[in-house]
N, CA, C and O atoms as a CHARMM CRD file, in Angstrom:
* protein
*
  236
    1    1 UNK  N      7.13500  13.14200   0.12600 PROA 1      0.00000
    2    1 UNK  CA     5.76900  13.45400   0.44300 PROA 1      0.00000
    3    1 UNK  C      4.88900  13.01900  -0.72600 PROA 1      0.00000
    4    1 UNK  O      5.14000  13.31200  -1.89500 PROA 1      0.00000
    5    2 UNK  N      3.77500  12.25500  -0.30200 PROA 2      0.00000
    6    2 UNK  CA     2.83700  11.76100  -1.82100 PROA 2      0.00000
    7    2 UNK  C      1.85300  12.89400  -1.88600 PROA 2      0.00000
    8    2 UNK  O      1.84900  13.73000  -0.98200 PROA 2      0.00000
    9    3 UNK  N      1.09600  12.96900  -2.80400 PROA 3      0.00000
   10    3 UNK  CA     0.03000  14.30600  -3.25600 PROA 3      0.00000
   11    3 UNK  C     -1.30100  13.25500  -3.39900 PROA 3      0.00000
   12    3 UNK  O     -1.46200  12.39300  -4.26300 PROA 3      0.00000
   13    4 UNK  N     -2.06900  13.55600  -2.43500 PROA 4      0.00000
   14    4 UNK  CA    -2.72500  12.85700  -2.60000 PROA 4      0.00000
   15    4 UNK  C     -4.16100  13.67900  -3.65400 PROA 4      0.00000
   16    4 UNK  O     -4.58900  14.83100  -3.57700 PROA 4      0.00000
   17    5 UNK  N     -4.63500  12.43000  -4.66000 PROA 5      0.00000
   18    5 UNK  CA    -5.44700  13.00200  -5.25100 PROA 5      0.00000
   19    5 UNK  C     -6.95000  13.00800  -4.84400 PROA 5      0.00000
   20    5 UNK  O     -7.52600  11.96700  -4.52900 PROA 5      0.00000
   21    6 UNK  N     -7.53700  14.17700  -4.86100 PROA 6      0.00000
   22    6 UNK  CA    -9.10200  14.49300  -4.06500 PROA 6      0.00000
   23    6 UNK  C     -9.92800  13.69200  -5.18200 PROA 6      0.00000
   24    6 UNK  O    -10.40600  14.59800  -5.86500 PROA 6      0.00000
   25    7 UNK  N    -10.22100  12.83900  -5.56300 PROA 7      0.00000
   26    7 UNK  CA   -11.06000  12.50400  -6.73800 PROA 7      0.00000
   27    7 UNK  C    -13.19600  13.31600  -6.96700 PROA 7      0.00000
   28    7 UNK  O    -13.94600  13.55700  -7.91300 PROA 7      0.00000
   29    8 UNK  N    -13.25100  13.40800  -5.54500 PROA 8      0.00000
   30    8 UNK  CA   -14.85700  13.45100  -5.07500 PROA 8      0.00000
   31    8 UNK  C    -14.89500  14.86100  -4.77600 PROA 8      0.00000
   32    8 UNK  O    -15.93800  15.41300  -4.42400 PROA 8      0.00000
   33    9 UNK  N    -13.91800  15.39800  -4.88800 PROA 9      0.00000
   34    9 UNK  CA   -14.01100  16.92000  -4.22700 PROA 9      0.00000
   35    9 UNK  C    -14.77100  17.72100  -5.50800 PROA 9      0.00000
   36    9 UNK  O    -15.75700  18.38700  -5.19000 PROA 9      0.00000
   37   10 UNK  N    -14.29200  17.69800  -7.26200 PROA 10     0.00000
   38   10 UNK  CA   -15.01200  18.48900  -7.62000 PROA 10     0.00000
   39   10 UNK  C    -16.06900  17.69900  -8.41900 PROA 10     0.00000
   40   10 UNK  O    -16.38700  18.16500  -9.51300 PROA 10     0.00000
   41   11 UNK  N    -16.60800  16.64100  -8.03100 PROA 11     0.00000
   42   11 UNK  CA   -17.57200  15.93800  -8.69900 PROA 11     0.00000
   43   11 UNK  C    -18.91400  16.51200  -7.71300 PROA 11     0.00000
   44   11 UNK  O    -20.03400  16.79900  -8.13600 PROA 11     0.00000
   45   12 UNK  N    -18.26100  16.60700  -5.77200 PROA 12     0.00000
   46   12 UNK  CA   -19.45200  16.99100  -4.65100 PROA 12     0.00000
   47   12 UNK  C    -19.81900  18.85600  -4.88600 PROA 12     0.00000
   48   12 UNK  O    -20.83600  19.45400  -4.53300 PROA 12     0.00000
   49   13 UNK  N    -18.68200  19.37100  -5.54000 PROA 13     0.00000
   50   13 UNK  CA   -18.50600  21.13600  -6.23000 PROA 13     0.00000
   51   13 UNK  C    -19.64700  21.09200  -6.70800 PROA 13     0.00000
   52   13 UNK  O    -20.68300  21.29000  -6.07400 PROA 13     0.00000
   53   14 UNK  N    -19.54600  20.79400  -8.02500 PROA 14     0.00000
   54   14 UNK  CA   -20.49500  20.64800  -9.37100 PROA 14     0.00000
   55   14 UNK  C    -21.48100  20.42600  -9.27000 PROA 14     0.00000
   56   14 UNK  O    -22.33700  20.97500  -9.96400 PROA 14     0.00000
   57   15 UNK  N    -21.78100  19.43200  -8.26300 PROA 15     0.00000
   58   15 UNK  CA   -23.18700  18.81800  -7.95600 PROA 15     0.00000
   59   15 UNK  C    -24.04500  20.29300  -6.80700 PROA 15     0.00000
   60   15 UNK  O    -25.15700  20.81800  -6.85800 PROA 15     0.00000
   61   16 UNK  N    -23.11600  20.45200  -6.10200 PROA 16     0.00000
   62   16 UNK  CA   -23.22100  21.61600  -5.40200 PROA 16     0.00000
   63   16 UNK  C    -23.70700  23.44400  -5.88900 PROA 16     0.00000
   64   16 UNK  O    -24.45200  24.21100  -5.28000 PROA 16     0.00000
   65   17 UNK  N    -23.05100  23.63400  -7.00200 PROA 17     0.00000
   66   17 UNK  CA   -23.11700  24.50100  -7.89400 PROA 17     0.00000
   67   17 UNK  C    -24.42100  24.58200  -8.45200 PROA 17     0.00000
   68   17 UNK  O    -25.21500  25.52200  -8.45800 PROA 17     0.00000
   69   18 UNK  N    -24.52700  23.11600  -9.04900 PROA 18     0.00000
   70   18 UNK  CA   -25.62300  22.75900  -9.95500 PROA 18     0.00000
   71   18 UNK  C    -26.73500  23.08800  -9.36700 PROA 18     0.00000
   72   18 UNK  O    -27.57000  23.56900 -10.13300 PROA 18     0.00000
   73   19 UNK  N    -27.06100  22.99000  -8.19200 PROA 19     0.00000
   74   19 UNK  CA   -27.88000  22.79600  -7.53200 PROA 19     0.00000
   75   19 UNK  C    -28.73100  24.12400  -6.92800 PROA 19     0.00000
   76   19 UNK  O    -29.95000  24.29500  -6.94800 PROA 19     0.00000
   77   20 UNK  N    -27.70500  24.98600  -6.39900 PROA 20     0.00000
   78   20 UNK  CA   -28.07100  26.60600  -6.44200 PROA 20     0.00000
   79   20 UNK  C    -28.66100  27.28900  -7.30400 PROA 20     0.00000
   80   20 UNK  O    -29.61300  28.03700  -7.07900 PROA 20     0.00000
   81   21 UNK  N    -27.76600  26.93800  -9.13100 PROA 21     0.00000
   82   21 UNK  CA   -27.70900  27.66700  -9.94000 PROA 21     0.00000
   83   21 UNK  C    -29.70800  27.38600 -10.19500 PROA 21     0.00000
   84   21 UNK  O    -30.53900  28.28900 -10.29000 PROA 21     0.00000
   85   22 UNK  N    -29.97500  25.89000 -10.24500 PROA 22     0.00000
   86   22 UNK  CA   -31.08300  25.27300 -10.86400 PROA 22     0.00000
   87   22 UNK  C    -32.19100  26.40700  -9.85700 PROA 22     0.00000
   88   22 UNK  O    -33.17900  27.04300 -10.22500 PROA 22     0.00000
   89   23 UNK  N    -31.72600  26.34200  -8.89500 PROA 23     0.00000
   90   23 UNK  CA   -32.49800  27.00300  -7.72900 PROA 23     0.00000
   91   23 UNK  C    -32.95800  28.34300  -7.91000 PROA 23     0.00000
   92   23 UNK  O    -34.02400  28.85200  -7.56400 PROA 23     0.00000
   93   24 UNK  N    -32.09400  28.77000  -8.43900 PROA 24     0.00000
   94   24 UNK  CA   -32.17000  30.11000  -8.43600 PROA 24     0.00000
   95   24 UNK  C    -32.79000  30.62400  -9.95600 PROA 24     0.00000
   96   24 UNK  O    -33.08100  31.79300 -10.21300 PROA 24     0.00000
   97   25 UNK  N    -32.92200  29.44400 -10.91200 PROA 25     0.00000
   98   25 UNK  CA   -32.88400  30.00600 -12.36400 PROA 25     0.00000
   99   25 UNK  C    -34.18300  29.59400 -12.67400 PROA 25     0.00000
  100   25 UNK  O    -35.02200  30.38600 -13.10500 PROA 25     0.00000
  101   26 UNK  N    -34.48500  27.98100 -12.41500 PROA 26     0.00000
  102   26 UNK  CA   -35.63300  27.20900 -12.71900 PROA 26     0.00000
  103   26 UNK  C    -36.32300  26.67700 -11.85300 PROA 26     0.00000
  104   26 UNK  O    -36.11600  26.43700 -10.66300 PROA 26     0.00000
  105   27 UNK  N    -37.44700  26.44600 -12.74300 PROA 27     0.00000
  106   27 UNK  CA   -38.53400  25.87900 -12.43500 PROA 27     0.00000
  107   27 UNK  C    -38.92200  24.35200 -11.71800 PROA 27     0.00000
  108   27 UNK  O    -40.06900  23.94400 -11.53400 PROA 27     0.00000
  109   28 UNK  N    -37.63500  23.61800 -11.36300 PROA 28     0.00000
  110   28 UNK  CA   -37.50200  22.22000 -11.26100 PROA 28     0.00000
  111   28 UNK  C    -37.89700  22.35300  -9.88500 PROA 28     0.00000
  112   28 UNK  O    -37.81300  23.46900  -9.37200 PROA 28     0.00000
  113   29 UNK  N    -38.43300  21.10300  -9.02500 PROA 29     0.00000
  114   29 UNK  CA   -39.33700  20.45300  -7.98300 PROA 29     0.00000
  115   29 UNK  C    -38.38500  20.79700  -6.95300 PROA 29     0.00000
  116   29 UNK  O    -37.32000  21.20000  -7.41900 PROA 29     0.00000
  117   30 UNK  N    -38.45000  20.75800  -5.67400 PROA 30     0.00000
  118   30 UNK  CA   -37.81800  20.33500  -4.73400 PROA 30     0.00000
  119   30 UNK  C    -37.11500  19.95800  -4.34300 PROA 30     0.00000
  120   30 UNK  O    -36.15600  20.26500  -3.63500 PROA 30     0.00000
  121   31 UNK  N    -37.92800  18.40300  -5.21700 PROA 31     0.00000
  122   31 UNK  CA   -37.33100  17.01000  -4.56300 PROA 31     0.00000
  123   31 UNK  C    -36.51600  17.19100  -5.18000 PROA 31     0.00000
  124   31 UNK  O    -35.66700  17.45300  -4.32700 PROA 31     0.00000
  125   32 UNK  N    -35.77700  17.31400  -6.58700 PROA 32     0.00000
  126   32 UNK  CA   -34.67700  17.09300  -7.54400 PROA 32     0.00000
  127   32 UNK  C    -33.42400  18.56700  -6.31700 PROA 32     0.00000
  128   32 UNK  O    -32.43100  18.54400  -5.59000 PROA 32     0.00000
  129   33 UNK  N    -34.12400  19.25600  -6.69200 PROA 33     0.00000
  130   33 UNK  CA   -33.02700  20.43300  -6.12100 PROA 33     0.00000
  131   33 UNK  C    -32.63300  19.80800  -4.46800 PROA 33     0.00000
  132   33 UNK  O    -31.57000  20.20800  -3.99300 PROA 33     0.00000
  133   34 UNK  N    -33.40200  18.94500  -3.71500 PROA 34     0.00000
  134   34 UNK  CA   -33.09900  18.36300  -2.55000 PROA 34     0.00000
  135   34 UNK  C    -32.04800  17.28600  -2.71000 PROA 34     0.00000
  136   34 UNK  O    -31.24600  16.90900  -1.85500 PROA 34     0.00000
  137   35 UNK  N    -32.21100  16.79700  -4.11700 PROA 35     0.00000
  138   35 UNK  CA   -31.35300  15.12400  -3.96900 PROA 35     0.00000
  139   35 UNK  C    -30.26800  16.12800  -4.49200 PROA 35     0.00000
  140   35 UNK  O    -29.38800  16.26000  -3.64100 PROA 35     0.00000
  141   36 UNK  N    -30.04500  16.88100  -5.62000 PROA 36     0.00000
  142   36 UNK  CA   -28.91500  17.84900  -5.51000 PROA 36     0.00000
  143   36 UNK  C    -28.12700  18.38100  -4.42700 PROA 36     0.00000
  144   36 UNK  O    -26.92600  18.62600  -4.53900 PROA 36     0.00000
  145   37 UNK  N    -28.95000  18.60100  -3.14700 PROA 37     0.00000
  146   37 UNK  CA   -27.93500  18.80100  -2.35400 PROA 37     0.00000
  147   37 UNK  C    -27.65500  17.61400  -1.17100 PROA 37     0.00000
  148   37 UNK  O    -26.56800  17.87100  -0.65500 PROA 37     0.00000
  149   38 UNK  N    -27.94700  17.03400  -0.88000 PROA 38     0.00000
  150   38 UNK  CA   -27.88200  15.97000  -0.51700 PROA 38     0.00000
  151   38 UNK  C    -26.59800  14.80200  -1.06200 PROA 38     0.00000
  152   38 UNK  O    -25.71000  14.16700  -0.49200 PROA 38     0.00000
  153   39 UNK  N    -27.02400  14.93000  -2.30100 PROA 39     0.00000
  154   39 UNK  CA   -25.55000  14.17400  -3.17200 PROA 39     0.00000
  155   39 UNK  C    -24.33000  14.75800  -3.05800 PROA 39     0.00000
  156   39 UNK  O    -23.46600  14.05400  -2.53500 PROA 39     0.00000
  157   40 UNK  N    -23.91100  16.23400  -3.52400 PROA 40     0.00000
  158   40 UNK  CA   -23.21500  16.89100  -3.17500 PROA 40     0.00000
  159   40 UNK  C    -22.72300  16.73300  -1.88600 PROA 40     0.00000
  160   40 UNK  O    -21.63600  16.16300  -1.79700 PROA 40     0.00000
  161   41 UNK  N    -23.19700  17.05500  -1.00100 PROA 41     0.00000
  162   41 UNK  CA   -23.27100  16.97800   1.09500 PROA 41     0.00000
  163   41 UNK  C    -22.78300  15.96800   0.91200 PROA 41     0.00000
  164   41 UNK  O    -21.72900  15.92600   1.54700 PROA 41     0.00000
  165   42 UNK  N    -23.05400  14.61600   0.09200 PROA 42     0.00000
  166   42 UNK  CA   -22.84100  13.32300   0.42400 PROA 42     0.00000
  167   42 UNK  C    -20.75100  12.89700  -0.05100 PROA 42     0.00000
  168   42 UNK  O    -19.77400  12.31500   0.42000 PROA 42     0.00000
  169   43 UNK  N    -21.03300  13.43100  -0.85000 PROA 43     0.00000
  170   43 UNK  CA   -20.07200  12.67600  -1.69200 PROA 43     0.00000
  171   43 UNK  C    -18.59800  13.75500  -0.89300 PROA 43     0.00000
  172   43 UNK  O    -17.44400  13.32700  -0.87300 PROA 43     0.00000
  173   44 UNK  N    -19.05500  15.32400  -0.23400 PROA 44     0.00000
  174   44 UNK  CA   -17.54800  15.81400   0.08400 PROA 44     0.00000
  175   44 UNK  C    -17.49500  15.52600   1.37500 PROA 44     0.00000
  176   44 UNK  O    -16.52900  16.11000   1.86400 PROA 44     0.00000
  177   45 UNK  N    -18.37900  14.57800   2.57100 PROA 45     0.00000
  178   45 UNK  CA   -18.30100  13.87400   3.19800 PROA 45     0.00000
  179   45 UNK  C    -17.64700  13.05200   3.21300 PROA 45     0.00000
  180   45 UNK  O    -16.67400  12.91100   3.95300 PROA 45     0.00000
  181   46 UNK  N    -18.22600  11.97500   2.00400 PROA 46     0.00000
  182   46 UNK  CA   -17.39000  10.84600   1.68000 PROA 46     0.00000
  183   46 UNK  C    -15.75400  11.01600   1.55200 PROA 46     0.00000
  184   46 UNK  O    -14.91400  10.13300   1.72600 PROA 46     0.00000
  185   47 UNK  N    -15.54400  12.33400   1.21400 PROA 47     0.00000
  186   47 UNK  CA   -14.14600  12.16600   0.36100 PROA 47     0.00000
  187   47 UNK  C    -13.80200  12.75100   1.70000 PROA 47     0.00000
  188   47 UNK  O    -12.59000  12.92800   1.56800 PROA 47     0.00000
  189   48 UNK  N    -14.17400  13.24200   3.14100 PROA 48     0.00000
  190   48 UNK  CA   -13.51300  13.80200   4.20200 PROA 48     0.00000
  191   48 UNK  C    -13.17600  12.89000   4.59200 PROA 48     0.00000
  192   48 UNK  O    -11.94600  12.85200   4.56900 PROA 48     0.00000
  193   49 UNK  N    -13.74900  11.76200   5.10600 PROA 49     0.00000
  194   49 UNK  CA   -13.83600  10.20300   5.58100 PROA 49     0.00000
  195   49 UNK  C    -12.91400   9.41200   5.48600 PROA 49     0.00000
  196   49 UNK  O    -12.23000   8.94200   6.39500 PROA 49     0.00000
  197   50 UNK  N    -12.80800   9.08300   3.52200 PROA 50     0.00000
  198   50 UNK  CA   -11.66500   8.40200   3.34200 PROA 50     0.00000
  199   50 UNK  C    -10.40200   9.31200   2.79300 PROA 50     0.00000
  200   50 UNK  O     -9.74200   8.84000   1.86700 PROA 50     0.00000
  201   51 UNK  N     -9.96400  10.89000   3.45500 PROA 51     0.00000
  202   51 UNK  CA    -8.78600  11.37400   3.47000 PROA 51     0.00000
  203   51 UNK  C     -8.81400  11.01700   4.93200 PROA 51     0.00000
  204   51 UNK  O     -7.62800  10.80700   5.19100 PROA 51     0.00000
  205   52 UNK  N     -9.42600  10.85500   5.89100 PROA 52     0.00000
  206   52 UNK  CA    -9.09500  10.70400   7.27100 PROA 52     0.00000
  207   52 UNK  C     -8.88400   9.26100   7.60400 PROA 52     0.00000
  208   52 UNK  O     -8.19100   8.84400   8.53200 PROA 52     0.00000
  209   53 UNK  N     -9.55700   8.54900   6.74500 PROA 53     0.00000
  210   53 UNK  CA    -9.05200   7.44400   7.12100 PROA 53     0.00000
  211   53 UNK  C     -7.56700   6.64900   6.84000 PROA 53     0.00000
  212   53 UNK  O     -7.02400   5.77900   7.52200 PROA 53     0.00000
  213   54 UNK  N     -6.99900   7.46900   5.21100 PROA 54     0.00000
  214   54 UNK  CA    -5.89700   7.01200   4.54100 PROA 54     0.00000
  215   54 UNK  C     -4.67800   7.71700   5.53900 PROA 54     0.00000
  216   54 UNK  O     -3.52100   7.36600   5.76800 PROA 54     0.00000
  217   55 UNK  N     -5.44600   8.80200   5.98600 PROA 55     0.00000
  218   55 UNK  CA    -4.09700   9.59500   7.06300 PROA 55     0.00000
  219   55 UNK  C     -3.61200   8.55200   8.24500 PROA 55     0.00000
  220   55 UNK  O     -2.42300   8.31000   8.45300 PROA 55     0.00000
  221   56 UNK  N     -4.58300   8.03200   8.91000 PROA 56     0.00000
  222   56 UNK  CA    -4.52600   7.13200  10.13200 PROA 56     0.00000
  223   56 UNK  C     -3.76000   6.35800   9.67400 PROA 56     0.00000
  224   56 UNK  O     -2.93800   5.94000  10.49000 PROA 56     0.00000
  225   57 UNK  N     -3.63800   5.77700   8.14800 PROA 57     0.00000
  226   57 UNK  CA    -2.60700   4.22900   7.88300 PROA 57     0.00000
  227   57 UNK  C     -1.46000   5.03000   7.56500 PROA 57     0.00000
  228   57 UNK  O     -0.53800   4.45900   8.14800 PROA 57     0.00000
  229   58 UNK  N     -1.06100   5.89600   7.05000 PROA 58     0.00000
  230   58 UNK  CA     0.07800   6.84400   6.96300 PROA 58     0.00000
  231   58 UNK  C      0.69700   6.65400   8.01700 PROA 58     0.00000
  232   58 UNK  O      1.80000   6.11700   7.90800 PROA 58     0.00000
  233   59 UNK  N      0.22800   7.00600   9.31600 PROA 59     0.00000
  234   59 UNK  CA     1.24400   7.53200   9.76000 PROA 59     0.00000
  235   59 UNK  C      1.83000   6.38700  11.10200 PROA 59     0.00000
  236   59 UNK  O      2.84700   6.65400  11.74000 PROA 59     0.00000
């Protein structure tokens, strides 16, 4: 069995985290706290995508 490694999972976390914490603490715009979640959304998408896609050649 191979282990496959999540590379995007805690980079879309962090960005995710970041993004609440800023929310909840500071003073920063919208737009920044919007592309925060958005990037995040984006990237553990991305990494759903291509685990679903690497499964399909697996098997």
């Amino acid at each position: 069995m191979k282990l496959n490694k999540n590379k995007y999972i805690p980079i879309g976390i962090v960005c995710l985290v970041l993004a609440i914490i800023l929310n909840k603490t500071s003073n920063i715009s919208d737009l920044v706290i919007g592309i925060l979640y958005g990037l995040s959304i984006g990237i553990l998408l991305l990494e759903l995508l291509i685990v679903k896609s690497n499964s399909q050649f697996v098997e």
